[in-house]
TORKEFI-243780 format. One record per residue (C-alpha): residue in three letters; x, y negated, z negated. Coordinates in Angstrom, 1 decimal, always signed. Each point is the difference from the previous one (the first is absolute). Layout:
% TORKEFI-243780
 residu      x      y      z
    ALA      X      Y      Z
...
% end
This chain:
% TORKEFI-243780
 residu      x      y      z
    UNK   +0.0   +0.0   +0.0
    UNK   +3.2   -2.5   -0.6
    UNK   +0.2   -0.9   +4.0
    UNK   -4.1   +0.3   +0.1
    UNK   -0.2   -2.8   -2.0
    UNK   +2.1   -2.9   +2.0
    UNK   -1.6   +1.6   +3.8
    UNK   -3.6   -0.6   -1.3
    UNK   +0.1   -3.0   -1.2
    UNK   +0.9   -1.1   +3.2
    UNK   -3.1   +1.7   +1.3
    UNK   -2.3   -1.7   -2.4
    UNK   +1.4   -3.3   +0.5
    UNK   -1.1   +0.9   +3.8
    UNK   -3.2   +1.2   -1.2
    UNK   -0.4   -3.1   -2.0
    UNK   +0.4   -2.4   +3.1
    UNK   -2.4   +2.0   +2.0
    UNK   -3.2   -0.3   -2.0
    UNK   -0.8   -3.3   +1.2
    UNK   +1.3   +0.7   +3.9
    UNK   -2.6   +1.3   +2.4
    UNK   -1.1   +3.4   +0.2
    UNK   +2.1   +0.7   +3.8
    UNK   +2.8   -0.5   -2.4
    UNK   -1.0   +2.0   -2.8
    UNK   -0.4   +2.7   +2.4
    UNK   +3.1   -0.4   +1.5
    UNK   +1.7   -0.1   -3.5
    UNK   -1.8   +3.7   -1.0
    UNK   +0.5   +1.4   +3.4
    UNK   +3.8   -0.6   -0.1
    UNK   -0.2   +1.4   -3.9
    UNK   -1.2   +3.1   +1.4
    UNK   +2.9   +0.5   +2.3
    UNK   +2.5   -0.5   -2.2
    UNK   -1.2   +2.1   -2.1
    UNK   -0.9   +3.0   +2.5
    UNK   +3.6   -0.8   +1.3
    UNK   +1.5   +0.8   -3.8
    UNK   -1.5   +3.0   +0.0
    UNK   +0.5   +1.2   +3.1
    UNK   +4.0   -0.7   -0.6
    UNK   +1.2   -0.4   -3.4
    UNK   -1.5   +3.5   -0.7
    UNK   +2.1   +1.9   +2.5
    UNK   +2.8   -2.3   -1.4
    UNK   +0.0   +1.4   -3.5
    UNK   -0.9   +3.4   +1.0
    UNK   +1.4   +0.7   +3.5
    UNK   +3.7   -1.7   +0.4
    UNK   +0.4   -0.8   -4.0
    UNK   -0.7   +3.6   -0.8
    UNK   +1.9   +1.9   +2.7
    UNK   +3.1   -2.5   -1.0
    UNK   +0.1   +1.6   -3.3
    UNK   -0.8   +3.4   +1.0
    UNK   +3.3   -0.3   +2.6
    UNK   +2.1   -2.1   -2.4
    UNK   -0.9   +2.7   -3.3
    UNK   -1.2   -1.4   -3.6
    UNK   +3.4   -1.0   -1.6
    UNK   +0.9   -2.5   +3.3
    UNK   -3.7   -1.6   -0.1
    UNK   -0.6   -0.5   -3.4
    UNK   +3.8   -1.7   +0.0
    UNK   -1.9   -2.2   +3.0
    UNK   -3.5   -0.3   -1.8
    UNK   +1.8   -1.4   -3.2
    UNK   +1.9   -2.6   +1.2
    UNK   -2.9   -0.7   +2.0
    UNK   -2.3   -1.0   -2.7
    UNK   +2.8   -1.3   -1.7
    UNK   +0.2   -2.4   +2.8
    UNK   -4.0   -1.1   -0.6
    UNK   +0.3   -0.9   -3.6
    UNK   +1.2   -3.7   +0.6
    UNK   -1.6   -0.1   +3.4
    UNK   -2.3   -3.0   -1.6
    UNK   +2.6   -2.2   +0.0
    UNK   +0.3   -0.1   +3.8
    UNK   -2.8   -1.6   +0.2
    UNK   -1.9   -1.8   -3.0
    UNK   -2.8   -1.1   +1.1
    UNK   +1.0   -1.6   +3.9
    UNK   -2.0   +2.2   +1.7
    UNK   -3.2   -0.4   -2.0
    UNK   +0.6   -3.9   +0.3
    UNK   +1.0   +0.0   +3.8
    UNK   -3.8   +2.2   +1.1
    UNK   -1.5   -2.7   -1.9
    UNK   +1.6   -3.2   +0.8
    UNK   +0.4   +0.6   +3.8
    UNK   -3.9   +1.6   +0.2
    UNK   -1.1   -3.5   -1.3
    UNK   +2.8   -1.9   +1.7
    UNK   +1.2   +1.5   +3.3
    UNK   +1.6   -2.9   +1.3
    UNK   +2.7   +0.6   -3.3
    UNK   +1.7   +3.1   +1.6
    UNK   +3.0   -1.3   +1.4
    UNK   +0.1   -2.9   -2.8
    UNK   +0.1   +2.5   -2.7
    UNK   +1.6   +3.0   +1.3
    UNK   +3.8   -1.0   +0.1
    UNK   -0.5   -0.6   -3.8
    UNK   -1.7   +3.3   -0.7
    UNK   +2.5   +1.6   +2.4
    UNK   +3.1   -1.0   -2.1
    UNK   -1.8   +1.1   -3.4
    UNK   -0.9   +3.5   +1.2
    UNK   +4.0   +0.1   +1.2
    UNK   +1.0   -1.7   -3.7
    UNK   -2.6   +2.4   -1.4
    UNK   +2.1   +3.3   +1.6
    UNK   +3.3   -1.2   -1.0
    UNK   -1.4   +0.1   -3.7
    UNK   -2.1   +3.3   +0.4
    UNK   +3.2   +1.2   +1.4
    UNK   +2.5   -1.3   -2.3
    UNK   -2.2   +1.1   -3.4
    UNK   -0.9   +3.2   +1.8
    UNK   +3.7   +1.1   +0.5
    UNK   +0.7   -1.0   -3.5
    UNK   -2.3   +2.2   -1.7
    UNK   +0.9   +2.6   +2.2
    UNK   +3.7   -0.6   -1.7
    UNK   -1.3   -0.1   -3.8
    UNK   -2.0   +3.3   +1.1
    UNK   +3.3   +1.8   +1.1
    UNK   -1.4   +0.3   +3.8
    UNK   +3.8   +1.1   +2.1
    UNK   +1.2   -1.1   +3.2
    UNK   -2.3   +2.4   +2.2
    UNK   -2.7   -0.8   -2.0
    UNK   +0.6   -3.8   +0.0
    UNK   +0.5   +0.2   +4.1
    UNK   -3.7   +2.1   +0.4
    UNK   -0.6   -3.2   -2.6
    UNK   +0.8   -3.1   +2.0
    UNK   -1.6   +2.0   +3.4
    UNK   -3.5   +0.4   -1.8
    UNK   +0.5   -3.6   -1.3
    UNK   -0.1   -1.2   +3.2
    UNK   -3.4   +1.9   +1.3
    UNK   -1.4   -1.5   -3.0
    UNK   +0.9   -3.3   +1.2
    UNK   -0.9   +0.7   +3.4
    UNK   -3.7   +0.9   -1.3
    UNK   -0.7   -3.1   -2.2
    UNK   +1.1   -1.8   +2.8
    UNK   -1.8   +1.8   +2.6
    UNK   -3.3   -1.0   -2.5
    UNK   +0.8   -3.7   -0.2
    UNK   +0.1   +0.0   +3.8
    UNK   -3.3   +1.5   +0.1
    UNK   -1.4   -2.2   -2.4
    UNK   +0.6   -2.4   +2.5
    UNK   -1.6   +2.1   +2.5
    UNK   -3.1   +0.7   -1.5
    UNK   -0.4   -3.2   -1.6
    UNK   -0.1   -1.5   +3.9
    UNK   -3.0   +3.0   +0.2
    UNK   +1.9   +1.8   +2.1
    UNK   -1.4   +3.3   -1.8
    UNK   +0.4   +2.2   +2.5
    UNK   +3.3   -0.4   +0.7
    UNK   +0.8   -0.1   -3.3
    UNK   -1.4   +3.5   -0.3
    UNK   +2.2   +1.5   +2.6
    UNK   +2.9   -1.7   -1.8
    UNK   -1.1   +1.8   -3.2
    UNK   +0.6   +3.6   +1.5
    UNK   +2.6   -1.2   +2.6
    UNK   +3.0   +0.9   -2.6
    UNK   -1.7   +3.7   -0.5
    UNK   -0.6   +0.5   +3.5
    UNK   +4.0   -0.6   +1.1
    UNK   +1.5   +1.8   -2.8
    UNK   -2.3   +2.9   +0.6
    UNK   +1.3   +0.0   +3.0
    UNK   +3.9   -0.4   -0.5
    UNK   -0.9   +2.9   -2.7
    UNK   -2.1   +2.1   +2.0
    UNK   +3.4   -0.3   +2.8
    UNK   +2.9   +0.5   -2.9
    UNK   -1.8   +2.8   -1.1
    UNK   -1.7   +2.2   +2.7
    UNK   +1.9   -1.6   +3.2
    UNK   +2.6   +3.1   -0.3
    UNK   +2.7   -3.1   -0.4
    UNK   +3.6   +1.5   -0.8
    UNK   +0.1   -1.6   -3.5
    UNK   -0.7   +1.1   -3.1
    UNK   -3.1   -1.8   -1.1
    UNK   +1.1   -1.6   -4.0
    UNK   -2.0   -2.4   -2.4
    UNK   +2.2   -2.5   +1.7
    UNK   -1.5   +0.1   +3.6
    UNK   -3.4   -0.4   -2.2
    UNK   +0.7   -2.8   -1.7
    UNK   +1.9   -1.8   +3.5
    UNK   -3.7   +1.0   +1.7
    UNK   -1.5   -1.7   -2.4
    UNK   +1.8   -2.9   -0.3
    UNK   +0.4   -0.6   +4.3
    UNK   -4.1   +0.7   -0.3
    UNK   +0.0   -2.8   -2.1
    UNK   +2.6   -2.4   +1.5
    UNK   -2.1   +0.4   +3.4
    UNK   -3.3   -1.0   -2.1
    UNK   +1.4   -3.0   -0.9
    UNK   +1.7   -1.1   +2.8
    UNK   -3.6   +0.5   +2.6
    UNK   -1.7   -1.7   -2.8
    UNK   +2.8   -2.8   -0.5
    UNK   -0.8   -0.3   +3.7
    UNK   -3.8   -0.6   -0.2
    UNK   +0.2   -2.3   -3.1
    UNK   +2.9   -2.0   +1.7
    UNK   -2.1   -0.5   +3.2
    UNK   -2.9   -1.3   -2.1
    UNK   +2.4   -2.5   -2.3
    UNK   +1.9   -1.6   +3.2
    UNK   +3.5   -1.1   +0.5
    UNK   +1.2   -0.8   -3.6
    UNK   -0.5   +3.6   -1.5
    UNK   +3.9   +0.9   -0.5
    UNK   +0.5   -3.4   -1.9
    UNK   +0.5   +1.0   -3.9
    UNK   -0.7   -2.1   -2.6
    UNK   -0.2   +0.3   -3.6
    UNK   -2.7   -2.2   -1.7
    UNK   +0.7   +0.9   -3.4
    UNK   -3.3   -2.1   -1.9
    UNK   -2.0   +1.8   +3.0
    UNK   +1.6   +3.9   -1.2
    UNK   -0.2   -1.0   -3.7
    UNK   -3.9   -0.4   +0.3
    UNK   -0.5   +3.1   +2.0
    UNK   +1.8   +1.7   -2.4
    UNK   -1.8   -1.6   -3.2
    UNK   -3.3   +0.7   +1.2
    UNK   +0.7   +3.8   +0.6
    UNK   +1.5   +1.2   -2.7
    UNK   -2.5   +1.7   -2.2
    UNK   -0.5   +2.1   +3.7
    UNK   +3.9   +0.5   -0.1
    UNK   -0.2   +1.5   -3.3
    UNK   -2.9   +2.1   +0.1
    UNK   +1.3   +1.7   +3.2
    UNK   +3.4   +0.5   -1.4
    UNK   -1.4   +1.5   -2.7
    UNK   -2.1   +2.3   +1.6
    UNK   +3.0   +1.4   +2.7
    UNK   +1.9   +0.9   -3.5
    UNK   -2.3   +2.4   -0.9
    UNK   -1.2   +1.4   +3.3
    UNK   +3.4   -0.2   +1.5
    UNK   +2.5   +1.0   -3.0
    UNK   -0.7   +3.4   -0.4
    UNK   +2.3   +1.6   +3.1
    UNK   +2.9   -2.6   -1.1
    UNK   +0.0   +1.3   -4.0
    UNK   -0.6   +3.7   +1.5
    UNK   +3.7   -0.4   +2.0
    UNK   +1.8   -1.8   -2.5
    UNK   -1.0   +1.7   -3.5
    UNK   +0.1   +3.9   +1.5
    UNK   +3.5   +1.9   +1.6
    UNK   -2.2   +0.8   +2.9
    UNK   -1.9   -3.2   -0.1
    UNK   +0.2   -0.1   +4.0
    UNK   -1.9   +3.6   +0.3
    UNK   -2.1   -0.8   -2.7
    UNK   -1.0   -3.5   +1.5
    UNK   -0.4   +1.8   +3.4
    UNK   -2.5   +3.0   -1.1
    UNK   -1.9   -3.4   -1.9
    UNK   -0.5   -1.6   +3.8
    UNK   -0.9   +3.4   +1.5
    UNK   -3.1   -0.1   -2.6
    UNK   +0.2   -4.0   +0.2
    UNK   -0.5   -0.2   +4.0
    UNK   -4.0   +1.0   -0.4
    UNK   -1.1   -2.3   -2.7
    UNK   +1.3   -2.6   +1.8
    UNK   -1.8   +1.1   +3.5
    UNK   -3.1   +0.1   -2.3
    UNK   +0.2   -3.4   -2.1
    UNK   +0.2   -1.7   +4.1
    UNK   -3.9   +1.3   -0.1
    UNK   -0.8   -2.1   -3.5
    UNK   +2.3   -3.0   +1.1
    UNK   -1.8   -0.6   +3.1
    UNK   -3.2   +0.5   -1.8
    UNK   +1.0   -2.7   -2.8
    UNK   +1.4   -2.4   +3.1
    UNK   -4.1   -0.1   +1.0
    UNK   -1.0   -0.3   -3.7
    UNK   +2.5   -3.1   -0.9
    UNK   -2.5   -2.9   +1.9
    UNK   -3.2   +1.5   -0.7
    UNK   +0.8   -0.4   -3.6
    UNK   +1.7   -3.2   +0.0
    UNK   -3.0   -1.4   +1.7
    UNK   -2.5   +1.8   -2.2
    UNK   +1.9   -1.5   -2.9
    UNK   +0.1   -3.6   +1.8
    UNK   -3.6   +0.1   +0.1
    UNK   -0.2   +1.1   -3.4
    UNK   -2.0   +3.1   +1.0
    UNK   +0.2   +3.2   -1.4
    UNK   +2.2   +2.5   +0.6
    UNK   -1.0   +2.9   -1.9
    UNK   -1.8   +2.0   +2.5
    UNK   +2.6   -0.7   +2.8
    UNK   +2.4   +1.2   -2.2
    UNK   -1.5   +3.1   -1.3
    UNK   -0.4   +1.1   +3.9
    UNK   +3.3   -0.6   +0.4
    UNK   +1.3   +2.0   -3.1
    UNK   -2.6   +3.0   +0.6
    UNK   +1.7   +0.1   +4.1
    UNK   +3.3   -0.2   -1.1
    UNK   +0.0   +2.4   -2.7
    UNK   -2.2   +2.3   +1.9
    UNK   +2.7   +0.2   +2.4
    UNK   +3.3   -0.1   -2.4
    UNK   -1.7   +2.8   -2.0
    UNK   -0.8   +2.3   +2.8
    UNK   +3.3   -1.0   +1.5
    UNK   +1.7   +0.6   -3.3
    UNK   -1.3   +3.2   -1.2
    UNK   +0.6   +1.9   +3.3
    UNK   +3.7   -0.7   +0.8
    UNK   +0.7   +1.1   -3.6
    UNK   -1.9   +2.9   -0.1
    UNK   +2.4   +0.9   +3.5
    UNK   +3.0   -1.4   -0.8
    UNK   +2.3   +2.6   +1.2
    UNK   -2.5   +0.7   +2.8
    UNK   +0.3   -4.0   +1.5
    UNK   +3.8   +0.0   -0.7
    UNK   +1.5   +3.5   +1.3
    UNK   -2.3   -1.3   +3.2
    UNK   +2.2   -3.5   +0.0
    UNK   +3.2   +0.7   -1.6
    UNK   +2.7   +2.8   +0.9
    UNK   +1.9   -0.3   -3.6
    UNK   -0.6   -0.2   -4.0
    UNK   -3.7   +0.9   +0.6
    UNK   -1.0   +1.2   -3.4
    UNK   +1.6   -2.9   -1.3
    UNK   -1.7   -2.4   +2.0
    UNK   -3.1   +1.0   +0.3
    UNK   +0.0   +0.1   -4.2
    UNK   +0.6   -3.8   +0.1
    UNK   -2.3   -0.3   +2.8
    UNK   -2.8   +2.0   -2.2
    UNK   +0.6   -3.1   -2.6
    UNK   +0.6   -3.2   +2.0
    UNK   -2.7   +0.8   +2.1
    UNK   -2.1   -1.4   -2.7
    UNK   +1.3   -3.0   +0.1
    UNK   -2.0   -0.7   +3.2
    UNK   -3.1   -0.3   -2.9
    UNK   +0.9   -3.1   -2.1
    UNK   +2.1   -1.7   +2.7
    UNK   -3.6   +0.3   +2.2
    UNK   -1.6   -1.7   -3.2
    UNK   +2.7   -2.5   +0.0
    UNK   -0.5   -1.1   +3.6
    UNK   -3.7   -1.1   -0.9
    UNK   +0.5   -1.1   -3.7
    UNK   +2.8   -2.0   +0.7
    UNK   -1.2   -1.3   +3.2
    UNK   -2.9   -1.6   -2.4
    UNK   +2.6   -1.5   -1.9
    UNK   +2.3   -1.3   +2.6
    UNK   -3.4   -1.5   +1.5
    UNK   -0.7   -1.2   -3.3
    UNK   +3.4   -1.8   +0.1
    UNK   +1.1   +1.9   -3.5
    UNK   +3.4   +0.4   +0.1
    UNK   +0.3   -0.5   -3.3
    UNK   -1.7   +3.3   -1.2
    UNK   +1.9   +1.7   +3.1
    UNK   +3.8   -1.4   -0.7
    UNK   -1.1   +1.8   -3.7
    UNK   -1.5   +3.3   +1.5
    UNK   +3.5   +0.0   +2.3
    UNK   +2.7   -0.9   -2.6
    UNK   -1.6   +2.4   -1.9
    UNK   +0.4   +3.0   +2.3
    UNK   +2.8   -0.8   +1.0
    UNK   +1.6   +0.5   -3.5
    UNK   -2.6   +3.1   -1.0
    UNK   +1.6   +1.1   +3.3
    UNK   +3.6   -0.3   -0.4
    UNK   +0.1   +1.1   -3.6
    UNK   -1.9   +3.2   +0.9
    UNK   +2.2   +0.5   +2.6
    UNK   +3.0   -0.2   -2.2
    UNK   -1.3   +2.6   -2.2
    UNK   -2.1   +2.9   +3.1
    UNK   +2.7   -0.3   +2.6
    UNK   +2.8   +1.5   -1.7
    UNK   -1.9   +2.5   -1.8
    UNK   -2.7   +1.0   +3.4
    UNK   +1.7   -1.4   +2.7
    UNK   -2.1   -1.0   +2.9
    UNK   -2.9   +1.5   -1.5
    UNK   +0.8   -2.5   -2.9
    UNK   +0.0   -2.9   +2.5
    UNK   -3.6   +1.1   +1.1
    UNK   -1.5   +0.4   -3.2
    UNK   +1.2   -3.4   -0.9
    UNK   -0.9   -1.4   +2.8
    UNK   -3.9   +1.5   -0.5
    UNK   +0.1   -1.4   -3.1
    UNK   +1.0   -3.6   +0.8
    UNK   -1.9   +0.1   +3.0
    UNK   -3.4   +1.1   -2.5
    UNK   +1.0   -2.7   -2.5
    UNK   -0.1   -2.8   +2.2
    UNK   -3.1   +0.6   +1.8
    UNK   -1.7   +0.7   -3.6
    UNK   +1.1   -3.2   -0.7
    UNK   -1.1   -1.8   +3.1
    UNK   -3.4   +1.7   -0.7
    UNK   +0.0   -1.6   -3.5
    UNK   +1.1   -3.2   +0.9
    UNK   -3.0   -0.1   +3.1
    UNK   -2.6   +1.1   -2.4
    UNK   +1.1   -2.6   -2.4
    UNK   +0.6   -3.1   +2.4
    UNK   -3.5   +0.5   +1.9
    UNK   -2.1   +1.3   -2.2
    UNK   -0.7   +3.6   +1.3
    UNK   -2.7   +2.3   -1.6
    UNK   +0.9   +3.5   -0.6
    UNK   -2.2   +2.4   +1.7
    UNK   +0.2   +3.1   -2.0
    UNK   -2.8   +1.6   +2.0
    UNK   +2.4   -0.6   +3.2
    UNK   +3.2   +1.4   -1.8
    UNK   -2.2   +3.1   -0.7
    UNK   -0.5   +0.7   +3.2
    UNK   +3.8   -0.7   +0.8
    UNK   +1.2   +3.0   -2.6
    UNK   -2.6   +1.8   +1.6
    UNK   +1.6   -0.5   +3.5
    UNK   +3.5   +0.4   -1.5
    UNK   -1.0   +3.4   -1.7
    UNK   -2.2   +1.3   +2.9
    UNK   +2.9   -0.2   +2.5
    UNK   +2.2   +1.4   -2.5
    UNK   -2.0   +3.3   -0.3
    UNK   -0.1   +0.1   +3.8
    UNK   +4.0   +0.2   +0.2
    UNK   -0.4   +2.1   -2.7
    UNK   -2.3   +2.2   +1.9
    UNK   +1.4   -0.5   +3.5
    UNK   +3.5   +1.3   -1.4
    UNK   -1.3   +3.2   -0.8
    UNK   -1.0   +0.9   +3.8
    UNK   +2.6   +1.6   +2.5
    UNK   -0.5   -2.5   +2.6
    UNK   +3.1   -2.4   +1.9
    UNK   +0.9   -2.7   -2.5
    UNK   -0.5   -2.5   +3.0
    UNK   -3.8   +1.0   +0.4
    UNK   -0.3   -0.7   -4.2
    UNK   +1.7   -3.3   +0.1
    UNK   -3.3   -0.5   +3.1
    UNK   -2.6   +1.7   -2.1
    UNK   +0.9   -2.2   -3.6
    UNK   +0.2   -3.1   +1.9
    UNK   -3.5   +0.4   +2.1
    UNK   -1.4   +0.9   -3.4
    UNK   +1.0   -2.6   -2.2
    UNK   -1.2   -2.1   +2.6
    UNK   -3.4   +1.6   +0.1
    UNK   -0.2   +0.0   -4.0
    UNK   +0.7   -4.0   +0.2
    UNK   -2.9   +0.1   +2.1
    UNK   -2.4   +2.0   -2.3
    UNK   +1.2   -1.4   -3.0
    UNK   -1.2   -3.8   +1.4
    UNK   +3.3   -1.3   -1.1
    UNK   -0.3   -2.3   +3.1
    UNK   -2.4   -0.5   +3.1
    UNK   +0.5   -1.2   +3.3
    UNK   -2.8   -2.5   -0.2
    UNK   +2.5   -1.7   -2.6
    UNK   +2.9   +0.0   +2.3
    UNK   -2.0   -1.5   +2.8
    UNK   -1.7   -2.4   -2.4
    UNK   +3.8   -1.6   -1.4
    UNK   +0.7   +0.3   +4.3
    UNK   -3.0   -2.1   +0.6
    UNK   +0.3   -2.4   -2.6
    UNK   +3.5   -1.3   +0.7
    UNK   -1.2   -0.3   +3.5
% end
């Protein structure tokens, strides 16, 4: 949720503008949504679970999780490469288009300041942590993708901030698109090399250097002859920077504890690499399934900031919203675990029981970060990022401490049951804070009929295991059936769905 929170905002600054623009327009606007969002799931899915998958399956566990610790090591300061600009830039140049090539030689020259310091502080952790010299050069190559990718999203703030959606769309895949194809060549093209993590991370890095470059291209077209001229305007930085720092330390604190896990896995064990490696084997698949609530919550974030502007309720929105979501993190939940070894002997050719015993835990976590997406969606809508900084800050230390103690004694199985447990913590709390802030009733009747749903799915695995039948046509049969019993048990209707559709319209 730490990078959800700076792309949407954008979004419902858009969102914003557009209620009071004519309706060709608002079309326009929810036509181009649905394309970038098709887009994302036609490609970022075959990202993580195509080309990201068979890299670790040809690299082996040890050499990936070396890869996929740095890696995240690399996103715990990524804030800092941005603070706010690109949050400021959608909104400034939406409302003034004529300021593009007045304002972006300053905002040039802070993201490139901005680098130098993620870089710089980056590096020196890396030193205090006792990273060595092939660690530090994987280091500095992922630094520079990071940069690459905040930079590539300030461009397009620019570019959807001139409504150029759809372009901007494409642009949001393009990066995807070409390093599943330098991949899908370095891997499969029957190249004489031997494919490393190294060729990954260049791939990666060229996919993004392209990105930037095509969409330096467009944004320079648009801003005109003065674009290369830098200048620093530091009274103009200082009050971007001012204005977003309660952002800047909510996400920072949130990519601690959703990112820190791998990075204490390969520095507290002797075979932290393998051990962070057979954690991203059962990692890769919660993170395919959280793109499902993300994009969900991306839809949610203007609806309730305008319900909340118009000082309308929110309560039955919101319940929808939970019941869909947890409908489908349950379901989702329950089945990978109870075929854990099934899902990851079918993706994975090493450390299968280990994997797919992490797997049977994290997978859980797709449950409260689901609940996350829609309670603290309210709250960021809300604009409390008071109550959020706390919920965060706390994690992150419940996190780290827990960590501290489970890793050494259960290795990456430790990490995942930490993990479960920050993850449960901070979505109880968001839940806590939401029924607090705005008022909520508890429905006990409705929570009744949740355990109900919760226990009657339950007793299907239950039952379901117990048949000889091919674990593939189980995973079908529990799915279709949970469905069903959400049907049956009136936990939501269709009229309900159609009515929120119709009354945002």
């Amino acid at each position: 949720m730490f990078r959800y929170i700076w792309k949407n905002l954008r979004y419902l600054q858009i969102a914003n503008n557009y209620r009071k623009v004519p309706k060709s327009i608002e079309k326009k606007f929810l036509r181009n949504l649905i394309l970038i969002i098709t887009l994302n799931l036609l490609i970022k899915p075959f990202w993580i679970l195509g080309i990201d998958r068979a890299v670790q399956n040809v690299v082996g566990a040890s050499e990936y999780g070396f890869y996929f610790a740095v890696f995240n090591f690399s996103f715990l300061l990524n804030v800092l490469l941005d603070l706010g600009i690109t949050n400021f830039n959608n909104r400034n140049i939406a409302q003034n288009n004529h300021l593009l090539t007045k304002h972006l030689p300053s905002l040039v020259t802070l993201k490139l300041v901005l680098a130098i310091l993620y870089i710089i502080i980056s590096s020196l952790f890396g030193f205090i942590i006792g990273y060595t010299w092939e660690q530090y050069r994987i280091l500095v190559l992922l630094l520079a993708s990071q940069f690459f990718v905040s930079f590539i999203l300030y461009l397009r703030s620019n570019i959807s901030a001139l409504h150029l959606f759809k372009v901007d769309s494409f642009i949001s895949v393009l990066d995807r698109v070409l390093m599943i194809l330098i991949c899908s060549v370095l891997l499969w093209g029957n190249l004489p090399i031997k494919f490393t993590i190294e060729w990954y991370i260049y791939a990666q890095l060229l996919g993004y250097f392209i990105t930037a470059l095509i969409t330096l291209a467009i944004v320079y077209k648009k801003a005109g002859a003065n674009f290369f001229k830098l200048k620093w305007n530091y009274p103009f930085s200082l009050m971007i920077i001012k204005q977003s720092i309660p952002f800047a330390i909510l996400i920072l604190l949130m990519t601690f504890y959703n990112r820190i896990d791998s990075v204490m896995l390969e520095r507290l064990l002797p075979n932290g690499d393998e051990q962070s490696g057979i954690y991203a084997s059962a990692y890769r698949l919660l993170d395919a399934s959280n793109m499902i609530a993300f994009l969900f919550a991306g839809l949610l974030l203007p609806i309730f900031s305008k319900l909340i502007k118009e000082k309308a309720r929110v309560s039955k929105l919101l319940k929808l919203a939970f019941v869909l979501i947890f409908i489908l993190s349950f379901t989702v939940s329950v089945s990978c675990s109870n075929f854990s070894f099934d899902i990851m002997s079918l993706l994975y050719h090493e450390h299968v029981i280990a994997s797919s015993e992490v797997f049977r835990i994290i997978m859980f976590c797709f449950i409260p970060i689901s609940i996350t997406y829609i309670f603290g969606t309210l709250l960021t809508a809300n604009g409390n990022l008071k109550e959020l900084n706390i919920i965060a800050g706390s994690g992150m230390l419940v996190n780290i401490t827990l960590n501290l103690i489970f890793i050494p004694l259960y290795q990456s199985k430790g990490a995942a049951i930490v993990s479960l447990t920050t993850q449960s913590l901070t979505a109880l709390a968001q839940v806590i804070f939401c029924i607090k802030i705005f008022k909520l009733n508890i429905n006990f009747k409705f929570l009744l009929s949740l355990l109900f749903y919760v226990f009657f799915v339950l007793t299907i695995i239950y039952t379901i295991n117990t048949m000889p039948y091919l674990w593939i046509y189980k995973f079908a049969f529990i799915t279709s059936a949970s469905l069903i019993a959400a049907f049956v048990l009136r936990l939501f209707k269709i009229k309900s769905v159609l009515d929120i559709i119709k009354k945002e319209k």
